[in-house]
Backbone bond lengths (Angstrom), bond angles and torsions (degrees), N, CA, C in turn:
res aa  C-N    CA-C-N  psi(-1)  N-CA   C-N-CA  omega(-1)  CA-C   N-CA-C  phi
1 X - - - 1.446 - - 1.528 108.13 -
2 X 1.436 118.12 121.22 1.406 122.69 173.39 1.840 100.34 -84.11
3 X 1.810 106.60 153.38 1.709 90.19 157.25 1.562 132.65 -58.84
4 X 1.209 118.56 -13.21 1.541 124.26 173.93 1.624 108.61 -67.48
5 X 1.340 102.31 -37.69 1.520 107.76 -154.03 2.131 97.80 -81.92
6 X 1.631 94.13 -37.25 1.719 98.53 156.75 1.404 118.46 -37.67
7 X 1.123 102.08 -72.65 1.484 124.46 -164.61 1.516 111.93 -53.29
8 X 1.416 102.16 -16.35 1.916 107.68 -166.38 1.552 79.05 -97.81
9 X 1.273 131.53 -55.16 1.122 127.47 -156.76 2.117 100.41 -69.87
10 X 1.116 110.83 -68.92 1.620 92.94 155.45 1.276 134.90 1.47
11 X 0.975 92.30 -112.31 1.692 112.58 152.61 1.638 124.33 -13.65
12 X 1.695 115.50 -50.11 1.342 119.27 147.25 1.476 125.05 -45.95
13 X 1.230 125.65 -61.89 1.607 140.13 -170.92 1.478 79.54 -67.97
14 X 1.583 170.58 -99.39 0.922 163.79 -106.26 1.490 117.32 -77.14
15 X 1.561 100.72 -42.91 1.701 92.55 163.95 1.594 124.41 -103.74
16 X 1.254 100.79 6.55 1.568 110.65 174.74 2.056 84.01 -81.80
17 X 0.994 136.74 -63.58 1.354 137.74 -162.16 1.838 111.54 -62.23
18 X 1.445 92.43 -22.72 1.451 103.68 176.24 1.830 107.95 -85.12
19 X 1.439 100.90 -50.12 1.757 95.43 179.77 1.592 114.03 -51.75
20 X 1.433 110.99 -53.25 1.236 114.81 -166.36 1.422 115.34 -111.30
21 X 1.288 125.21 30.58 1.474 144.86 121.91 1.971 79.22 83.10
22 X 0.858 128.91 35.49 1.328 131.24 -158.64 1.906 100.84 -74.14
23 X 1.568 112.77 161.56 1.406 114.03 -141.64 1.576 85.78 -150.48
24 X 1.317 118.90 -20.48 1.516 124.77 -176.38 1.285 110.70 -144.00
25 X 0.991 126.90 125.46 1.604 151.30 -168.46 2.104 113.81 -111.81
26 X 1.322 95.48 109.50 1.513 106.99 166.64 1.370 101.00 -106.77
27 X 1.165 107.72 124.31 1.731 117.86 177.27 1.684 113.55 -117.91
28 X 0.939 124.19 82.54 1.882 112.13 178.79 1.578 117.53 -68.40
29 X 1.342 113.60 104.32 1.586 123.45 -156.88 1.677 97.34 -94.21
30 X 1.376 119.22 -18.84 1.403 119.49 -153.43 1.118 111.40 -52.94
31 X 1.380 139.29 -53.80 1.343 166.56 -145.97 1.701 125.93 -88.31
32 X 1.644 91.02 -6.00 1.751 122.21 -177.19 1.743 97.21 -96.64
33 X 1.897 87.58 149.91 1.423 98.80 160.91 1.389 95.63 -102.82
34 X 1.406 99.98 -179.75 1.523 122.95 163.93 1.238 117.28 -74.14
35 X 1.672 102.96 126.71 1.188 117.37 -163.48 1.602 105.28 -76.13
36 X 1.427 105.74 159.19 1.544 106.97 172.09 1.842 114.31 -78.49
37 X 1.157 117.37 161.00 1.644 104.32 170.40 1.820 129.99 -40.69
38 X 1.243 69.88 -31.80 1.681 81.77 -169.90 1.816 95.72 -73.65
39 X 1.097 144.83 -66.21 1.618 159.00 147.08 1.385 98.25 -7.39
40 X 1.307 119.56 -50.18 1.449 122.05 -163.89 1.924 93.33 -66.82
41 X 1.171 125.91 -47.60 1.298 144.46 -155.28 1.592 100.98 -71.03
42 X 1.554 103.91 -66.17 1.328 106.50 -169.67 1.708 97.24 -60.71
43 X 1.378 130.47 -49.03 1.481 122.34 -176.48 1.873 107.92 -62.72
44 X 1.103 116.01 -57.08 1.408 93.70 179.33 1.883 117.89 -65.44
45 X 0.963 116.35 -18.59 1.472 99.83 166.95 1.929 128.75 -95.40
46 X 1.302 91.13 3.46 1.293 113.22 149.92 1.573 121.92 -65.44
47 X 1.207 116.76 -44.79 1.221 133.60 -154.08 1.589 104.80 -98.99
48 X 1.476 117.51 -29.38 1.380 115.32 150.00 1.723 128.23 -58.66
49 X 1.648 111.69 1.16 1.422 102.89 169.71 1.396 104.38 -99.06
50 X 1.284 115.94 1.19 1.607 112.09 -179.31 1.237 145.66 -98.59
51 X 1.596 132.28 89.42 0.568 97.70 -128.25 2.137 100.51 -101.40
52 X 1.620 142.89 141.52 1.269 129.93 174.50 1.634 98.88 -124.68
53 X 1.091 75.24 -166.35 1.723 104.22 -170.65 1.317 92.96 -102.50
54 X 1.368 142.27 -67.80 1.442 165.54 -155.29 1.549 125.22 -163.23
55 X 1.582 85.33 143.65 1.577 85.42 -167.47 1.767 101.01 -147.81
56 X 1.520 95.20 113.21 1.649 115.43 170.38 1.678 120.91 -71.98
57 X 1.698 124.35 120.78 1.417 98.31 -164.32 1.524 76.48 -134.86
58 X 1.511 102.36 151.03 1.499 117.15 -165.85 1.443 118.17 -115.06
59 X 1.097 110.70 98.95 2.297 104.58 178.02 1.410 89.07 -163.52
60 X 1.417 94.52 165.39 1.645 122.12 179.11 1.581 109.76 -106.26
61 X 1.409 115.65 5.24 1.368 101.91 -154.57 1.242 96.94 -102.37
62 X 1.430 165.38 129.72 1.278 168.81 -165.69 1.281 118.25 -75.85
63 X 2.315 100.68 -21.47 1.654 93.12 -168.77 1.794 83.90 -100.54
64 X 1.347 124.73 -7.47 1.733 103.86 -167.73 1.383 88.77 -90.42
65 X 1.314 130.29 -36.05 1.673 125.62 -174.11 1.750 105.36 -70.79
66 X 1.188 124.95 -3.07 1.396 135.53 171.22 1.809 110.46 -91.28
67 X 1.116 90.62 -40.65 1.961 96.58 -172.45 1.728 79.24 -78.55
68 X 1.105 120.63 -70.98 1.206 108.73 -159.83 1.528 128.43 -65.09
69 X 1.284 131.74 -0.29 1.000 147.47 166.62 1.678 106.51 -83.83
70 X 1.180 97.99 -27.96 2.338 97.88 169.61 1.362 96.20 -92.33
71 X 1.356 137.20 -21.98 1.753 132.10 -168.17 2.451 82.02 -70.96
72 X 1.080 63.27 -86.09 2.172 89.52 -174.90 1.534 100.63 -23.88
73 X 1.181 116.64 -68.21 1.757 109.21 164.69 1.122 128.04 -62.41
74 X 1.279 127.01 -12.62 1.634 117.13 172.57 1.738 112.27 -82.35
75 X 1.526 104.48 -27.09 1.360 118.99 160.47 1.362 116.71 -42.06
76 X 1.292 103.10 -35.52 2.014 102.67 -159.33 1.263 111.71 103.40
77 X 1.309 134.35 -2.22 1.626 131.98 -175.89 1.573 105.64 -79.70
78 X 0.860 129.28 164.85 1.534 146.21 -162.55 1.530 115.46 -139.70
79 X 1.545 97.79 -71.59 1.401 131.14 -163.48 2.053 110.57 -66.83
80 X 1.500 109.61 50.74 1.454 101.07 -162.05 1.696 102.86 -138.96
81 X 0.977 100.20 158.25 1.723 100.61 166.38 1.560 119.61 -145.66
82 X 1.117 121.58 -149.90 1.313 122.35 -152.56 1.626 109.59 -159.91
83 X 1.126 134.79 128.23 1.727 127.12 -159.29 1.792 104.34 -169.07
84 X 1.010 98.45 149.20 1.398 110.91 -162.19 1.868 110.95 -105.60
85 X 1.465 117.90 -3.79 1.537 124.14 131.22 1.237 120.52 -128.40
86 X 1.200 95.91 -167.93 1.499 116.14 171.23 1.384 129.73 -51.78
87 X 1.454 91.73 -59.78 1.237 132.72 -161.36 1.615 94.82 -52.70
88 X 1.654 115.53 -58.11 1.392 132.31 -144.72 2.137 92.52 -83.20
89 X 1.697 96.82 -25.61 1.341 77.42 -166.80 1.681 104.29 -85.50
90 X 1.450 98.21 -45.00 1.823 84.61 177.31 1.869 116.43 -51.51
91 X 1.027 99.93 -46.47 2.285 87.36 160.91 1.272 111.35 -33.73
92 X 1.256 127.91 -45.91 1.379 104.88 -168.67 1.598 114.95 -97.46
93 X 1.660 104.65 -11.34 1.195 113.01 178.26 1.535 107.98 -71.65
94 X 1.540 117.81 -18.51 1.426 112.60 178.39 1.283 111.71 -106.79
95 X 1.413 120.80 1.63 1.450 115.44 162.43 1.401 114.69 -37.83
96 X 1.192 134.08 139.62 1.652 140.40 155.31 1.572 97.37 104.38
97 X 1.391 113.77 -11.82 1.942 117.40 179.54 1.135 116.03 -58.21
98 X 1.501 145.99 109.93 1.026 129.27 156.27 1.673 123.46 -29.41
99 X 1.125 120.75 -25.48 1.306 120.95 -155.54 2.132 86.72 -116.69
100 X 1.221 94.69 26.81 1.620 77.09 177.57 1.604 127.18 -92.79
């Protein structure tokens, strides 16, 4: 990941969250390195324009679900967890659904 390539991806999640007014967040983290400080910065203050309800984030790796668990809280988010598929995170993402 370059900082440009952050910043595009940012910038994506910001108007995807803006078009579709979105309230629940699936994020697939697995496939990321660790961001540099600077990456860490531009993504968590990205992530302060967003605003959800909950947010499911997906990896096995202990150190990206660690960086990213200080990115997501330095934001101000609370309401998030961490799961090792898909499967397990949308379950909890539809917990409280009428339609679940």
């Amino acid at each position: 990941m370059t900082d440009e390539s952050a910043q595009a991806e940012v910038e994506a999640m910001i108007k995807l969250s803006r078009e579709h007014n979105s309230h629940k967040l699936l994020v697939d983290i697995a496939s990321i390195q660790v961001p540099t400080a600077k990456q860490r910065k531009i993504i968590s203050d990205g992530l302060k324009q967003i605003k959800f309800e909950k947010a499911a984030l997906i990896s096995n790796s202990v150190v990206i679900k660690t960086v990213a668990n200080f990115i997501v809280s330095a934001a101000g988010h609370k309401q998030f967890e961490f799961f090792n598929s898909e499967k397990e995170a949308l379950a909890w993402l539809k917990e409280g659904d009428n339609n679940a």
